[in-house]
C-alpha positions as CSV (number, residue, x, y, z in Angstrom):
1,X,5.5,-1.0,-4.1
2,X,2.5,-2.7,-2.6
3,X,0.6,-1.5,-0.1
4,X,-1.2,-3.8,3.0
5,X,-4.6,-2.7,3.2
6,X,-6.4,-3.9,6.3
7,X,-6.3,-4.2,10.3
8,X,-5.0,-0.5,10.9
9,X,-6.1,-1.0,14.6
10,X,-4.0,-4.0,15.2
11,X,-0.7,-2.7,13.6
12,X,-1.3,0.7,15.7
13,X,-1.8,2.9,12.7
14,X,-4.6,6.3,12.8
15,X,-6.7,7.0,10.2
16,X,-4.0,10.0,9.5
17,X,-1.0,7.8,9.1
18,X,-0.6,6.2,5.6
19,X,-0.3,2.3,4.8
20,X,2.6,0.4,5.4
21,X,4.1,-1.6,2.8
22,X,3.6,-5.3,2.1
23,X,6.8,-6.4,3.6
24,X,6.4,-4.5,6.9
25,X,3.2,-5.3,7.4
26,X,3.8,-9.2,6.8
27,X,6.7,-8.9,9.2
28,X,4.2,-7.4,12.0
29,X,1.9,-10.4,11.4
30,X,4.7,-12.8,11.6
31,X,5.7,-11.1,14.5
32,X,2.5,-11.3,16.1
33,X,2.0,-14.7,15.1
34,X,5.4,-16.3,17.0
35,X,4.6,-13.7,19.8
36,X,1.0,-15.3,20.4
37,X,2.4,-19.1,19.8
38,X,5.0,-18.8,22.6
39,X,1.9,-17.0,25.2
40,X,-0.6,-19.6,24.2
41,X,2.0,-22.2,25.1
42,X,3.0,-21.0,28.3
43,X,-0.7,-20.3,29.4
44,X,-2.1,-23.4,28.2
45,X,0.4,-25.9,27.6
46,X,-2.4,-28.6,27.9
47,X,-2.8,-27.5,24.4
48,X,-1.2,-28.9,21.3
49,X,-1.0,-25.5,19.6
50,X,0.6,-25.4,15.9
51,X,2.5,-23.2,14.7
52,X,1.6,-21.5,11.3
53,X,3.6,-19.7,8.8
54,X,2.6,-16.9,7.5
55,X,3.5,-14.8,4.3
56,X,3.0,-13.6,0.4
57,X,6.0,-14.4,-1.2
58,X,8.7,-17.7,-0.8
59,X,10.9,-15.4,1.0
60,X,8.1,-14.2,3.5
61,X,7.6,-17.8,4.8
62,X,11.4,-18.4,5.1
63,X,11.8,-15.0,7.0
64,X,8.3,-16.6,9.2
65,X,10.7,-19.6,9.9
66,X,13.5,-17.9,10.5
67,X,11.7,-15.9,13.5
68,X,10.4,-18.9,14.9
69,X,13.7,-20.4,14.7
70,X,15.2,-17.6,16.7
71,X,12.2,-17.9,19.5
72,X,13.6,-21.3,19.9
73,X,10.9,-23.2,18.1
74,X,12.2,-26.2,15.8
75,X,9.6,-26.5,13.4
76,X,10.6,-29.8,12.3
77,X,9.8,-31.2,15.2
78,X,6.2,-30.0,15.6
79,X,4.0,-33.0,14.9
């Protein structure tokens, strides 16, 4: 399978611990991605924030909308 090399720190991984695969690691960053969407739109609503989909594969991006989707965000309806 492949492996995600890169930003240990920010998916809370040691040096000791081996690399997660692709998918898991892309679901983290998705993750992470909606998470800081929804904070940067309640702290600065001011702000047109967009929301960006993130993946590798077809199926990666439709699993990205699908979690926005279930944080209530209608992506067709972003500008």
């Amino acid at each position: 399978p492949a492996r995600f090399h890169g930003t240990r720190e920010a998916r809370g991984l040691t040096d000791d611990e081996p690399e997660q695969d692709l998918d898991t690691a892309v679901r983290f960053h998705q993750q992470r991605t909606v998470d800081n969407l929804i904070e940067l739109r309640t702290r600065a609503p001011d702000i047109p924030w967009m929301p960006v989909l993130q993946g590798w594969t077809l199926q990666h991006y439709l699993d990205c909308l699908a979690m926005y989707t279930d944080a209530g965000i209608d992506l067709a309806a972003e500008p």
